[in-house]
C-alpha positions in Angstrom: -12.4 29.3 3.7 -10.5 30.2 0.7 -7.3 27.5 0.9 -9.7 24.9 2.1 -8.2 22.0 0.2 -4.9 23.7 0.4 -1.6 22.7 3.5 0.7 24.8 4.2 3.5 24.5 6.4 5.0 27.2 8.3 8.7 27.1 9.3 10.5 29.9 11.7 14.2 30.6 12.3 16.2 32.3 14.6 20.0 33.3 14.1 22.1 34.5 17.4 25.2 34.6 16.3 26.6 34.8 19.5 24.4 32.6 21.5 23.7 35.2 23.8 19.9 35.8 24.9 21.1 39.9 24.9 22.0 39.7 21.1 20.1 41.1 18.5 18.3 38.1 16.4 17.7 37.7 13.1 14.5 35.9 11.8 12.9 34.3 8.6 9.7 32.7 8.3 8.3 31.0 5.4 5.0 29.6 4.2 5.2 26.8 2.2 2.5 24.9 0.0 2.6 21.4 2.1 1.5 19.8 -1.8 3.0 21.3 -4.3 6.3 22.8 -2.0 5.4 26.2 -3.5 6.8 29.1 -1.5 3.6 31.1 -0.6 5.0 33.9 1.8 8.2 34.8 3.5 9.4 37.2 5.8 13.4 38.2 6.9 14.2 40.4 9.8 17.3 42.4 10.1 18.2 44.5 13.2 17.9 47.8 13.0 20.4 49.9 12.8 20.1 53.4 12.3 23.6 54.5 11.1 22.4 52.6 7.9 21.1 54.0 5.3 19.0 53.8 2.3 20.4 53.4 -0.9 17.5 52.6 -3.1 14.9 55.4 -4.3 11.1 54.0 -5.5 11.5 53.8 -8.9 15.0 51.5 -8.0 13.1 49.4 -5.4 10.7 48.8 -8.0 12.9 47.5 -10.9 14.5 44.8 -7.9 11.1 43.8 -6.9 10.0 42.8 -10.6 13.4 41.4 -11.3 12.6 39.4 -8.6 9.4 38.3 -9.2 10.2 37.7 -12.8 13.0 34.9 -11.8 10.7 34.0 -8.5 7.2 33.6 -9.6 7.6 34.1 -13.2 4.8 31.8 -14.7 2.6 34.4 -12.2 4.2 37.4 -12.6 2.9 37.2 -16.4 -1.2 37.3 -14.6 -0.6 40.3 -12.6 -0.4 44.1 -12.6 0.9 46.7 -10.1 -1.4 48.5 -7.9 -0.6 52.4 -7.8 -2.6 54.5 -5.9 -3.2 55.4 -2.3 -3.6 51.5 -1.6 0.2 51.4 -2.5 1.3 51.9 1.0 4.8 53.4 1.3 6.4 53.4 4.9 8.2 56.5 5.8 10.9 54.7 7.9 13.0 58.2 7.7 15.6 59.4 10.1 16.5 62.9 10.4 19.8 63.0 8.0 17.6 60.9 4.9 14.7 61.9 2.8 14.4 58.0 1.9 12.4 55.4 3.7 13.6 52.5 4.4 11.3 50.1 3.4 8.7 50.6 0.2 5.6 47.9 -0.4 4.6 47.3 -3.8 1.1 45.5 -4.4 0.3 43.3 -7.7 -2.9 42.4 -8.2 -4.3 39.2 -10.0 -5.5 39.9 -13.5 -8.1 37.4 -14.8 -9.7 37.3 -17.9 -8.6 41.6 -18.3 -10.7 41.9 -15.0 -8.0 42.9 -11.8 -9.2 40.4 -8.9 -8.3 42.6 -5.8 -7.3 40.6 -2.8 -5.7 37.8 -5.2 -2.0 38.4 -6.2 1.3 39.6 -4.3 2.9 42.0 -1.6 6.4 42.4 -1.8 8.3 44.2 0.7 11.8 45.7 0.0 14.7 46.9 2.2 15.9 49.9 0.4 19.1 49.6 3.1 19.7 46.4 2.4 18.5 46.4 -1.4 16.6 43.2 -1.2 13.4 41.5 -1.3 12.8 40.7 2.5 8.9 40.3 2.6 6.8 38.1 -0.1 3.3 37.3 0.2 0.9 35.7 -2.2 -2.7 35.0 -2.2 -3.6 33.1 -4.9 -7.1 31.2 -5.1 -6.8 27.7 -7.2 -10.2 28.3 -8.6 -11.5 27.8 -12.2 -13.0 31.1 -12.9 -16.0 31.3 -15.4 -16.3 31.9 -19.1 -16.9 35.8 -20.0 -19.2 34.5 -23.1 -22.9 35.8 -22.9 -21.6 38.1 -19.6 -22.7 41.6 -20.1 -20.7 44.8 -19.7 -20.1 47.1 -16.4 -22.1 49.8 -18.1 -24.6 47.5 -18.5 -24.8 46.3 -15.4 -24.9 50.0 -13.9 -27.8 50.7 -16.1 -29.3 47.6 -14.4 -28.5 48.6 -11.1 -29.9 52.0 -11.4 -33.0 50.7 -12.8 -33.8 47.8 -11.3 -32.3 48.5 -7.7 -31.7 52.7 -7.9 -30.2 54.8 -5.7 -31.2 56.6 -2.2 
């Protein structure tokens, strides 16, 4: 279990404005570290409403999200990199009168010793309506992680791979 020495506690809210079980609600959860009072992960729901559009285009979503993880995580944000690529999932929340979605996700992956550790890092979700931050996650292992000294290359280690091991 990778948080095995790790407590989190997980707190929901609920807004109805109008008390009424018929209204629309808005949501937040968070995650918080139960030692350290770290914020680990949230999530805010808005209604949907589709006379609103977006405002924000990628390259504009991306500038908020590292703004925000800058002021947010900033002692992290210095150990991580983006993730581009088709793992960069991008949700096409698009009505008929927009070419924009809605909602982009941008990944940053954990960088340790110049090595990217995948699976390690943050998600950040932003409202391109709402032009804000409203999903946060981070997976972040408190592990000491080895010395590099006396470790050998990758093209080393595909030589050894294909000689000792091979390929069928």
């Amino acid at each position: 279990w990778r948080y095995k020495d790790e407590l989190f506690w997980t707190l929901r809210f609920r807004y109805n404005p109008a008390g009424n079980e018929e209204e629309i609600y808005k949501y937040v959860t968070v995650k918080i570290n139960a030692k350290t009072g770290e914020i680990a992960s949230f999530y805010i729901s808005f209604p949907y409403n589709e006379n609103e559009k977006p405002v924000d285009d990628r390259e504009a979503a991306k500038a908020a999200v590292e703004d925000f993880l800058k002021r947010f995580k900033p002692d992290k944000y210095q150990l991580v990199e983006l993730t581009e690529g088709p793992e960069q999932p991008i949700v096409p929340l698009i009505t008929a009168d927009t070419e924009l979605p809605r909602l982009y996700y941008f990944r940053y992956n954990r960088i340790v010793n110049g090595i990217p550790f995948p699976g390690n890092g943050f998600t950040v979700g932003y409202d391109a309506v709402r032009q804000m931050v409203t999903e946060f996650n981070m997976e972040w292992y408190n592990v000491d992680f080895p010395s590099l000294e006396g470790a050998i290359t990758e093209e080393e280690a595909n030589k050894a791979l294909f000689r000792d091991i091979g390929l069928e």
